[in-house]
C-alpha positions as CSV (number, residue, x, y, z in Angstrom):
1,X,-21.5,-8.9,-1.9
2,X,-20.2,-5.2,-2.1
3,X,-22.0,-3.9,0.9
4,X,-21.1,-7.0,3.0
5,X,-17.1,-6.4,2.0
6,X,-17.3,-2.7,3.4
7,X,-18.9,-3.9,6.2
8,X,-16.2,-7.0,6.9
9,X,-13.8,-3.9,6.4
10,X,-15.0,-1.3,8.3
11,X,-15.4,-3.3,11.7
12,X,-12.0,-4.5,11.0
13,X,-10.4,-0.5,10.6
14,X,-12.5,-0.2,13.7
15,X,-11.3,-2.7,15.9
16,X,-7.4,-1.8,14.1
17,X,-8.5,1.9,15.4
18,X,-9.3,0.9,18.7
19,X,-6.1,-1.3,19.0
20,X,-3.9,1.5,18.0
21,X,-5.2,4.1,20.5
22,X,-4.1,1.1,23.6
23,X,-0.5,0.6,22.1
24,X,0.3,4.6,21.5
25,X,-1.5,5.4,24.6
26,X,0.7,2.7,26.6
27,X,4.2,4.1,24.5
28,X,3.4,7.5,25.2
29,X,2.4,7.0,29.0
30,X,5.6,4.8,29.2
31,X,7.9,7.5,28.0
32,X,6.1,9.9,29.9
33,X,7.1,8.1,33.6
34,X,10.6,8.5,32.3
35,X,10.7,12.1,31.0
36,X,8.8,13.1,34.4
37,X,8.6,12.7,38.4
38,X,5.7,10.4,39.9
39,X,3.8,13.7,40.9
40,X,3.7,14.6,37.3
41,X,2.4,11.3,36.2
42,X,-1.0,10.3,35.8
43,X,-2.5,8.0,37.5
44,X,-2.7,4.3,36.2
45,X,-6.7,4.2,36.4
46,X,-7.0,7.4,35.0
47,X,-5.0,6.5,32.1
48,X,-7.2,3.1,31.4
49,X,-10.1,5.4,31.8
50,X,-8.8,8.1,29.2
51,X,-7.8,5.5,26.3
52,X,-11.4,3.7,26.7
53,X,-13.1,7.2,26.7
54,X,-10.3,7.9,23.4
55,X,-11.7,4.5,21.6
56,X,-15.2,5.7,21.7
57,X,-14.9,9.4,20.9
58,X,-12.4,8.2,18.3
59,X,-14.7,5.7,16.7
60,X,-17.5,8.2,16.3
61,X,-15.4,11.0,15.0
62,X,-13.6,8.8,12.0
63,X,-17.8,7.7,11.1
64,X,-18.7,11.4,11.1
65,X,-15.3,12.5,9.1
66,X,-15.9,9.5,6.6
67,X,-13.0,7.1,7.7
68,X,-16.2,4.4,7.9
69,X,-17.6,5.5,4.7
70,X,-18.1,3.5,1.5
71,X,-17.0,6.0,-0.6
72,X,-13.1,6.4,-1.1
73,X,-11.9,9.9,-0.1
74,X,-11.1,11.5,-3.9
75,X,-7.2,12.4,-2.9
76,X,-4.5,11.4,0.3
77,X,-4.4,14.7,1.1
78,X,-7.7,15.5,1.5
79,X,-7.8,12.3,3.8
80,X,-4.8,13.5,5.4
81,X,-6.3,16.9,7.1
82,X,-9.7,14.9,7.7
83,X,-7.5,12.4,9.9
84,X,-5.4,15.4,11.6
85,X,-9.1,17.1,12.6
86,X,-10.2,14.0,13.8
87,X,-6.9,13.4,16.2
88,X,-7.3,17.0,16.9
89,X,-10.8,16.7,18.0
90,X,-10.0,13.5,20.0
91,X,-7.5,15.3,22.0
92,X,-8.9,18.6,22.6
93,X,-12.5,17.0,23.8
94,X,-10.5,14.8,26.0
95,X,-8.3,17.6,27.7
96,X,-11.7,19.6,28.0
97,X,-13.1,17.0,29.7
98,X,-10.5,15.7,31.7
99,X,-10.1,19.3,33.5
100,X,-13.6,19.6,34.0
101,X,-14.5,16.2,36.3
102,X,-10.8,17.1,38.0
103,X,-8.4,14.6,36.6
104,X,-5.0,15.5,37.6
105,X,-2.8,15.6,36.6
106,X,-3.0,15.6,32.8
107,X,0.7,15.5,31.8
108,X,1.8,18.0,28.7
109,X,4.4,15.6,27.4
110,X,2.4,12.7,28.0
111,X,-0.4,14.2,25.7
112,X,2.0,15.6,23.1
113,X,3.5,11.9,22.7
114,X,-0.2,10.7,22.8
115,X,-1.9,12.7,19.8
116,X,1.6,12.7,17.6
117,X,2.1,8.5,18.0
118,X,-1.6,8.1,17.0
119,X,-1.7,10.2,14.1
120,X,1.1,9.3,12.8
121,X,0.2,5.7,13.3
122,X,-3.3,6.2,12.3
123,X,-1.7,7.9,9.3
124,X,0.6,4.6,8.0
125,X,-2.6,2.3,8.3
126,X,-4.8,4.1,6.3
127,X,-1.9,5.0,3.7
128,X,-1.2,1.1,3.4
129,X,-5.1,0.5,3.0
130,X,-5.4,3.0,0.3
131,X,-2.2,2.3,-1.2
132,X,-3.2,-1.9,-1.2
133,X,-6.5,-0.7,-2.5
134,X,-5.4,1.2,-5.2
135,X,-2.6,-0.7,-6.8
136,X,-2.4,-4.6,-5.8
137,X,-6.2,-5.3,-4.9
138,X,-7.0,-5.7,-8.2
139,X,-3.7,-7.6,-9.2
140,X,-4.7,-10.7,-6.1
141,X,-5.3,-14.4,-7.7
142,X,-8.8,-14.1,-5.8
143,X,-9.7,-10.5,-7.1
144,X,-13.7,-10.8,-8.1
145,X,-13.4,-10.1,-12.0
146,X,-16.3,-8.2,-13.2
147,X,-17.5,-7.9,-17.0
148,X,-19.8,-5.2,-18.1
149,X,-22.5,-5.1,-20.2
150,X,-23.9,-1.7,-21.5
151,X,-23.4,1.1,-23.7
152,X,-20.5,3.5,-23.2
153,X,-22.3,5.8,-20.8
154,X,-23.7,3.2,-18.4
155,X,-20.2,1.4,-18.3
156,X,-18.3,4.2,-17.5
157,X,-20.7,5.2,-14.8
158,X,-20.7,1.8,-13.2
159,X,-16.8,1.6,-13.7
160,X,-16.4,4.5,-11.9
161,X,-18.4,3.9,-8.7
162,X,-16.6,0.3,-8.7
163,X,-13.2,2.4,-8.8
164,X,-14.7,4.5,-5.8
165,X,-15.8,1.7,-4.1
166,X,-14.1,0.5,-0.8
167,X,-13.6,-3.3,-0.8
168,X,-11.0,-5.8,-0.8
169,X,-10.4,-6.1,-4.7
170,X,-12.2,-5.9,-7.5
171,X,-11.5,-6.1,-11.4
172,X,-13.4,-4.8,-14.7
173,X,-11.8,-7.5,-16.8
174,X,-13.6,-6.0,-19.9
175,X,-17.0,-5.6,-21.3
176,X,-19.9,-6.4,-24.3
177,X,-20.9,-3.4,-25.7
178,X,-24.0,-3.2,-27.3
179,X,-25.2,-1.6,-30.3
180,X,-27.9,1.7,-30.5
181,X,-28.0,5.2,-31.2
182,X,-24.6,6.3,-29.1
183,X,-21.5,5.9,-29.6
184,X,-20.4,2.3,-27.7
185,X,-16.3,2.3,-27.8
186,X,-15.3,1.4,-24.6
187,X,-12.1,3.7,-24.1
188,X,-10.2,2.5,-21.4
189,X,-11.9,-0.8,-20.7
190,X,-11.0,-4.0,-23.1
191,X,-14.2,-4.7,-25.6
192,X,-14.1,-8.8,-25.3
193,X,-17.0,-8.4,-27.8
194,X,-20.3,-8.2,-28.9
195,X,-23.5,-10.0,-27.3
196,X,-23.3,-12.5,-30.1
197,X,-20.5,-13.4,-28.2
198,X,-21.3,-13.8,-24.4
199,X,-21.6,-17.2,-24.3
200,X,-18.6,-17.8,-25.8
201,X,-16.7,-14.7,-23.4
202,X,-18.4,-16.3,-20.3
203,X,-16.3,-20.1,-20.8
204,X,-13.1,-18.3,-22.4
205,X,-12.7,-15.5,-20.0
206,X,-12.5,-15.2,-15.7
207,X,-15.5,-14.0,-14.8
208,X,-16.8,-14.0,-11.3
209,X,-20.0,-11.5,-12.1
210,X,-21.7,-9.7,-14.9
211,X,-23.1,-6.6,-14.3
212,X,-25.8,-5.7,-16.9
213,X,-25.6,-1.5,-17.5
214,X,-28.6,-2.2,-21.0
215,X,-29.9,1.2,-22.0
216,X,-33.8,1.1,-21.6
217,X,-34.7,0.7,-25.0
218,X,-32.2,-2.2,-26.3
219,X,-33.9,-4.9,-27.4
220,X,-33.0,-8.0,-25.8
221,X,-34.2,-11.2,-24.0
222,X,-32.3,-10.5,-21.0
223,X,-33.3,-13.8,-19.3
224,X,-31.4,-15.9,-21.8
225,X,-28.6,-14.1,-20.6
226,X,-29.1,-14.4,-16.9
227,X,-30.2,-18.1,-17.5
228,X,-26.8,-18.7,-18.8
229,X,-25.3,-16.6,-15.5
230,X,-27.0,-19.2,-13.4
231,X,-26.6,-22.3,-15.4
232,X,-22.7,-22.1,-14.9
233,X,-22.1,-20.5,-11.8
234,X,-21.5,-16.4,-12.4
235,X,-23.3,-13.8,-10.4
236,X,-25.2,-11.2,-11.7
237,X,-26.0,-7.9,-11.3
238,X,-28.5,-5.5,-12.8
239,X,-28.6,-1.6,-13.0
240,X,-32.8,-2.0,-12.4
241,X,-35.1,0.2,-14.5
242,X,-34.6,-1.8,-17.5
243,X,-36.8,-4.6,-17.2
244,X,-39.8,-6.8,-15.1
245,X,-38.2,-9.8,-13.7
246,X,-40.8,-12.2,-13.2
247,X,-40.0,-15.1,-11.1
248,X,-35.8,-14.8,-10.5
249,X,-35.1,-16.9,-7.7
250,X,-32.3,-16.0,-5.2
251,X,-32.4,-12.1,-6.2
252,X,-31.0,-9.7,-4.0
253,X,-31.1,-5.7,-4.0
254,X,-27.3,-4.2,-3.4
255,X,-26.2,-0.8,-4.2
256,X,-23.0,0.4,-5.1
257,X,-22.6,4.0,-3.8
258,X,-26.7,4.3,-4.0
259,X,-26.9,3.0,-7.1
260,X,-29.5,-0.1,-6.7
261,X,-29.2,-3.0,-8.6
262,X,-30.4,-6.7,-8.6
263,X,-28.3,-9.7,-8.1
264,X,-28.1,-13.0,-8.2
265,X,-25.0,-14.2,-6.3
266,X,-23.2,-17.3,-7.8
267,X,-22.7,-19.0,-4.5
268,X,-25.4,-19.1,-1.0
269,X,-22.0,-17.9,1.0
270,X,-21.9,-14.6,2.1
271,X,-18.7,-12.3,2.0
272,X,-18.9,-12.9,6.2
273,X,-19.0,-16.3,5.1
274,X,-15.6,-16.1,2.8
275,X,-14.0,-14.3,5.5
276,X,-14.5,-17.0,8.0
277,X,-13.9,-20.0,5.5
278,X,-10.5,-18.2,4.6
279,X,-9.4,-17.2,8.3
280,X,-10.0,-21.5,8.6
281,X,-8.2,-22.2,5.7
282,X,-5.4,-20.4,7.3
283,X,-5.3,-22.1,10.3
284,X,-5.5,-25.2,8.4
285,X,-3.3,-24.7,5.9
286,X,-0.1,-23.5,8.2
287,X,-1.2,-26.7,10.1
288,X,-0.8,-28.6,7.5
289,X,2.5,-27.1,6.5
290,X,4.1,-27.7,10.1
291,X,2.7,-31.6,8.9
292,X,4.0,-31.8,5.4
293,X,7.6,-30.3,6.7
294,X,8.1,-33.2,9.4
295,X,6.9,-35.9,7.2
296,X,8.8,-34.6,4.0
297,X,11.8,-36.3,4.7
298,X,10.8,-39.8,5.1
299,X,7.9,-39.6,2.4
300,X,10.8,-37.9,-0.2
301,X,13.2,-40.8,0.6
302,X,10.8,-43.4,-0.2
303,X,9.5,-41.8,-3.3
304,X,13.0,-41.4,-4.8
305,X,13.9,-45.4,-3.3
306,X,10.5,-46.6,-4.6
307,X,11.4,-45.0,-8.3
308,X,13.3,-42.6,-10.8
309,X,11.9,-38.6,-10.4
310,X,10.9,-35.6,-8.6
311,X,9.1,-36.1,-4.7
312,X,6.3,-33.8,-5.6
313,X,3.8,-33.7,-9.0
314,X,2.8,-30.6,-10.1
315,X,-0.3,-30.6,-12.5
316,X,-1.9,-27.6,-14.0
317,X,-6.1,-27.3,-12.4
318,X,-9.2,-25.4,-12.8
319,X,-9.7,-23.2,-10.3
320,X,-12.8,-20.6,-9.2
321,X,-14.7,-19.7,-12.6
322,X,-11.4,-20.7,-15.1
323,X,-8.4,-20.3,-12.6
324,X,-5.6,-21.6,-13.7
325,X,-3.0,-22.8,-10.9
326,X,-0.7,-25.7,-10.5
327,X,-1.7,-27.9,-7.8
328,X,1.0,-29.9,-6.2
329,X,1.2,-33.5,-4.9
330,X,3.5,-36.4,-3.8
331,X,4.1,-38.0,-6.9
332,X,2.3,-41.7,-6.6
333,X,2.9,-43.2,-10.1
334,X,5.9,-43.7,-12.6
335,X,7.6,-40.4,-14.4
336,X,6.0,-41.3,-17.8
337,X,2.5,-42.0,-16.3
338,X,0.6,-38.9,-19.0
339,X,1.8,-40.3,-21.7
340,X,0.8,-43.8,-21.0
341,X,-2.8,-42.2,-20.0
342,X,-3.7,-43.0,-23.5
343,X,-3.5,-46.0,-23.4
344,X,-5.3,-46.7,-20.5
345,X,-8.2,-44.2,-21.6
346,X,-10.1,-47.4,-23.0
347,X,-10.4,-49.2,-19.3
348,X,-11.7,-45.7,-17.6
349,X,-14.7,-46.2,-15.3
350,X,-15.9,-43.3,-15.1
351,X,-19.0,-42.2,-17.4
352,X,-18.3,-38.3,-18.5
353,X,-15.0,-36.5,-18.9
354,X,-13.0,-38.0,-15.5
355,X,-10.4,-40.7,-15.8
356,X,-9.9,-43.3,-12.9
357,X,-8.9,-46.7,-13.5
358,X,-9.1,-49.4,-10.7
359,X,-5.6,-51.1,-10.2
360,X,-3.9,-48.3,-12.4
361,X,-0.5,-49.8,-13.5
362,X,1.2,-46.4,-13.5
363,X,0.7,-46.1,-9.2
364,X,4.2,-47.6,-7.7
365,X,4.3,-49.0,-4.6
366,X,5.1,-46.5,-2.2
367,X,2.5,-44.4,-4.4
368,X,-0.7,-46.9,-3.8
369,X,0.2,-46.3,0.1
370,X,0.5,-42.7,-0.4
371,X,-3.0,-42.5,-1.8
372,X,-4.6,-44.9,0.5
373,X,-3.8,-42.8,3.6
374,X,-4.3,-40.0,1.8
375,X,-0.5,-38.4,2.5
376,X,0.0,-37.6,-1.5
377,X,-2.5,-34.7,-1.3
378,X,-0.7,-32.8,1.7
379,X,1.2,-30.5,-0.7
380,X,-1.9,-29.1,-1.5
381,X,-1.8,-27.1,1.9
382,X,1.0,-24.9,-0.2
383,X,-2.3,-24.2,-2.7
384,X,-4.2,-23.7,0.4
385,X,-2.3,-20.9,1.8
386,X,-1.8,-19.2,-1.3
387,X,-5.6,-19.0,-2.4
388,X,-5.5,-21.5,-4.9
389,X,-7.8,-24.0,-3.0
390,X,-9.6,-24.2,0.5
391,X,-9.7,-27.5,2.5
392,X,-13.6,-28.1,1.6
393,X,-14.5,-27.2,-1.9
394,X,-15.3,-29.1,-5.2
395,X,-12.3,-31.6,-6.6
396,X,-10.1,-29.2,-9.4
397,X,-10.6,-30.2,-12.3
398,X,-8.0,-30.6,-15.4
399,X,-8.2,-28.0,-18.3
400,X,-8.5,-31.2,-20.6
401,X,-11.7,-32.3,-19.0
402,X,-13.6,-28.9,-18.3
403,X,-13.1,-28.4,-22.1
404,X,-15.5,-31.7,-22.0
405,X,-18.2,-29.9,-20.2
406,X,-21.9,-29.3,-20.6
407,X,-22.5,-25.8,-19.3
408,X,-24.4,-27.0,-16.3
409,X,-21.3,-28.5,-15.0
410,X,-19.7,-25.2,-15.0
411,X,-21.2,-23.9,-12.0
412,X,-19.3,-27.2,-10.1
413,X,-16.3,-24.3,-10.3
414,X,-17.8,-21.4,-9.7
415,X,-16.3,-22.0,-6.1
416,X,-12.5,-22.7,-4.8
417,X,-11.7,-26.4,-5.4
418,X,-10.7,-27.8,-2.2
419,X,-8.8,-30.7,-0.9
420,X,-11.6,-32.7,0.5
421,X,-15.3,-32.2,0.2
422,X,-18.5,-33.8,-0.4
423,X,-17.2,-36.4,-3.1
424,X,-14.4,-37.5,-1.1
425,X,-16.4,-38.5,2.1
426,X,-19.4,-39.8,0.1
427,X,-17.4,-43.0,-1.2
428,X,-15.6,-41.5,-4.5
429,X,-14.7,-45.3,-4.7
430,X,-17.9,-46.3,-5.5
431,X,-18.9,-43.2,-7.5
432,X,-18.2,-43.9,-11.3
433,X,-21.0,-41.6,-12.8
434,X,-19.7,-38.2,-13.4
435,X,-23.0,-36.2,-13.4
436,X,-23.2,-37.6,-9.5
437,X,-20.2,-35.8,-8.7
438,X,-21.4,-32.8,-10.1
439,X,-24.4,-33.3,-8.2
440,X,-22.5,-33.8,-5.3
441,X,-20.7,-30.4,-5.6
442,X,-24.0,-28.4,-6.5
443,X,-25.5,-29.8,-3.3
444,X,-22.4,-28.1,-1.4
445,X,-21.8,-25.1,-3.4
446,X,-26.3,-24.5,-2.8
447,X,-26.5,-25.2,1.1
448,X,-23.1,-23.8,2.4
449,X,-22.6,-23.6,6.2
450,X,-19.8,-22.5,7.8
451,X,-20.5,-25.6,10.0
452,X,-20.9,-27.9,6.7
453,X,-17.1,-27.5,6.4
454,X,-16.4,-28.3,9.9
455,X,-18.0,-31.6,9.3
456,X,-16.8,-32.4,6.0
457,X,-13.6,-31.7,8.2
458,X,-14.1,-34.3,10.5
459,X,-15.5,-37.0,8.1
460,X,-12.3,-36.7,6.1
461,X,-10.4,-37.4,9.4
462,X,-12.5,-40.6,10.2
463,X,-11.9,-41.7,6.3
464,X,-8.3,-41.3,5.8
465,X,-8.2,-42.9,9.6
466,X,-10.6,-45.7,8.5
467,X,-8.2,-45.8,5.4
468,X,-11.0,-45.6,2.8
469,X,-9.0,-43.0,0.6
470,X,-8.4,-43.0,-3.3
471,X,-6.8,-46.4,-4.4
């Protein structure tokens, strides 16, 4: 997962590197046919030849310098005169060789303008990267929250080389220490406790991935812990050395600034994967937005005609691994409708800890229409665009009913919950067991393809058309 982040981020400072080298080349060439006479001004295919010749020379310099490097550069200033040699070298190779195959001219002012607009340009990208990187990456809903396991020594070196680590946003959320012949106090990290206490740390805390940092000689059956990893959805990752694993399926070797380890990712998606799933959310979601803001009006008026209360529901969820996050709706049933839940709880058809009731008395009117087209969930593209949810995932979960779970259905949210999915276009009407909906969700979360959620896409469209939706 690491590696493939930097990777994701590197070709994208690439292409961003690449892109800024056209527009200052086009400001400065601009700027120069108005400082100077048409005989002093270079010729147009000459300058489309120099910036292409820039992109390339550029793109290997910043790799040799480290700009494409996985390690961080230890202060800004030392990546401040690495980026000035690197704009230097870009401009003084490409005078040298302009003179020698005979371009002229090669206007002064135009290469002045050139080399200062892309610096400084170059300069205000990489100072918002490692500016983003080093104080609100961490602080993003969707941060991957990492707990250690180790002694002191082992989870400070990890810690560090996470801290060093170029990625889009990682977080030690605290760490097990473990008992032997040195000292074990954490320091700067928060001790959530002892092992005696993982499995109860793994359903009370966020925790995308445990890395395992065990001295050599602690005694431990370390599969019991990785076991439970796997049982309810969190990754793992192993400082190797410490143990034979005998027949672990779905490990991985990954390194973390040459460190190898051994993983076991929660999820078959790849971090190219989660890149492309959220660039479709996006799309989707400010689709869905321009959707839910023409149809607001008309749907508000008839929810407030139909009944007394607020247009829109707002419920507390489950999110990925223990997220909490309010997921919003149209509301479909009367303003007392929890408290009457109770009551109802008696007549639920479903076997495990979901509720549905056929013919619910608490849906009004306009609310049983709202559900059978499917229009109440379109809120939920708000959740959408702010992380919460992706349009094909598992159904959220309320914190009522994952407190009901066996730890095998834990894994069900080891992924983002998502507005449609597997359950919804595989006749949740008909489904009243809930371990079939779990299995449902496994099946997804285990054989993710990019093009799975394109046609769990257009099933949902042929459903809500076909107007099987929730009743």
């Amino acid at each position: 997962m690491f590696s493939q982040q930097f990777y994701i981020l590197i070709n994208i400072l690439m292409v961003a590197d690449a892109v800024i080298l056209i527009f200052t080349g086009y400001a400065a060439y601009s700027i120069s046919l108005e400082l100077q006479t048409g005989s002093l001004v270079m010729a147009w295919a000459d300058f489309i030849g120099s910036v292409l010749f820039l992109m390339f020379l550029n793109n290997y310099l910043m790799g040799k310098y480290g700009f494409y490097s996985i390690k961080r550069f230890r202060t800004y200033r030392v990546m401040f005169f690495a980026l000035f040699k690197v704009v230097a070298l870009d401009f003084i190779i490409f005078a040298t060789g302009a003179v020698l195959i005979g371009v002229s001219p090669v206007p002064r002012v135009f290469m002045v303008q050139y080399f200062i607009y892309s610096f400084i340009v170059f300069l205000i990208v990489r100072l918002i990267l490692y500016y983003y990187l080093d104080n609100f990456s961490q602080l993003r809903f969707n941060a991957w929250k990492i707990l250690l396991v180790g002694n002191e020594k082992r989870i400070r070196l990890v810690a560090s080389v996470l801290e060093k680590q170029k990625n889009w946003g990682h977080q030690v959320v605290g760490c097990v220490s473990v008992s032997g012949e040195e000292n074990h106090d954490p320091g700067d990290f928060c001790k959530l406790g002892e092992m005696k206490d993982f499995d109860n740390i793994l359903r009370e805390h966020e925790i995308d991935e445990v890395i395992f940092a065990l001295p050599r000689e602690y005694p431990v059956k370390i599969e019991q812990l990785l076991t439970k990893c796997e049982e309810i959805g969190v990754a793992f990752r192993i400082i190797p050395g410490l143990f034979d694993i005998d027949n672990q399926h779905h490990i991985k070797v990954d390194s973390l600034l040459g460190i190898p380890t051994l993983t076991r990712p929660s999820l078959q998606i790849t971090a190219s994967g989660l890149f492309y799933k959220r660039i479709l959310d996006l799309v989707g979601g400010l689709f869905g937005l321009i959707v839910l803001l023409i149809i607001y009006p008309f749907i508000g008026l008839a929810i407030k005609l139909n009944s007394s209360g607020p247009v829109f529901f707002k419920q507390l969820r489950i999110g990925k691994n223990g997220r909490r996050f309010y997921l919003y709706k149209f509301r479909t049933m009367v303003m007392d409708a929890e408290t009457k839940k109770s009551e109802l709880m008696k007549h639920n058809e479903m076997t495990g800890p979901m509720f549905k009731v056929e013919d619910d008395p608490r849906i009004t009117s306009v609310g049983k229409f709202l559900r059978k087209t499917s229009l109440d969930e379109m809120p939920q593209f708000i959740n959408v665009l702010r992380g919460e949810m992706s349009l094909v995932g598992t159904r959220p979960p309320t914190p009522d009913e994952v407190q009901q779970y066996e730890d095998w259905h834990l894994r069900r949210i080891s992924t983002k919950p998502g507005i449609t999915g597997l359950w919804q276009i595989s006749g949740r009407n008909a489904i009243k067991d809930f371990t079939e909906v779990v299995k449902l969700d496994l099946q997804y979360i285990d054989s993710w393809r990019f093009a799975t959620d394109l046609w769990i896409l257009w099933r949902t469209v042929w459903v809500v058309l076909a107007r099987k939706g929730a009743k």
